[in-house]
N, C-alpha and C positions, 0 to 999 in steps of 0.2 A: 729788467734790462733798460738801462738809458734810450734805448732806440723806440721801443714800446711808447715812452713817453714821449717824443716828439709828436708835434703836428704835423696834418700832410701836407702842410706849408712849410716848414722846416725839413721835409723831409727833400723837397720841390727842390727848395734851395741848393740842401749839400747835395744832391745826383745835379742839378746842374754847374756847380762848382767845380764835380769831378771833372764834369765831360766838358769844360772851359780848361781845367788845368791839365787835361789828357789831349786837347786841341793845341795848346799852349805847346805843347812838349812835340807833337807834331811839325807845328811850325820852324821849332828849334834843329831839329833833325832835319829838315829839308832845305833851310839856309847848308846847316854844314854839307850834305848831299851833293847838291844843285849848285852852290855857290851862292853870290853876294847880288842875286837878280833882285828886279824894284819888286818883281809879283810878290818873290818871297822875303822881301824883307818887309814888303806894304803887308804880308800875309801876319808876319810876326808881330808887328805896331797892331793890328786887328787883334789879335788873339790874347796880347797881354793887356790892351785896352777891356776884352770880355773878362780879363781873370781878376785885374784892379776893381772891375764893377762889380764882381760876386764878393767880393772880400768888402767891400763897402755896404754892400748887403747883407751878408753874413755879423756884420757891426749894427747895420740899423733893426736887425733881427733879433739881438741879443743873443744870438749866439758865441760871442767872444767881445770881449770888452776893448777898445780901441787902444786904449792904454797897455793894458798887456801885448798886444800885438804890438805895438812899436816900440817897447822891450824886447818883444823877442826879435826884432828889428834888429834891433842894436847890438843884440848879443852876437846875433850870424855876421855882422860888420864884421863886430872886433875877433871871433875866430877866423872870418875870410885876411882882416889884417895879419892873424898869426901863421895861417896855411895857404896864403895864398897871395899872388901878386898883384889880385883885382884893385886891393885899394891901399894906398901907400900913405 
């Protein structure tokens, strides 16, 4: 099993990746909650600042190759262009 094979340094990284993009998604729910206050919006600029750093780590780690990920970048662009009105 792939997981066996990691180190406990790789392993460090994806459990705090989760609990940065589990914090992230907290954030996001208590903006919509609470409304458009500085705590929680200074709370969200925090927490997606934590999830860009683990992702930047997760690259300097070898655990995903930067290039691929800003393909898959691009890919979620152009279907939020086709399903959705984020970007025009």
């Amino acid at each position: 099993m792939l997981s066996e094979q990691m180190t406990e340094l790789e392993r460090e990284l994806l459990v705090i990746t989760m609990e940065e993009c589990s914090e992230l998604a907290i954030a996001c729910s208590k903006l919509l909650r609470f409304g458009d206050e500085i705590k929680h919006r200074d709370n969200l600029i925090q927490e997606a600042g934590d999830v860009m750093c683990m992702i930047g780590l997760l690259v300097e780690h070898n655990l995903m190759e930067e290039s691929n990920m800003l393909q898959a970048v691009e890919n979620k662009r152009n279907k939020l262009k086709m399903w959705s009105d984020l970007i025009k």
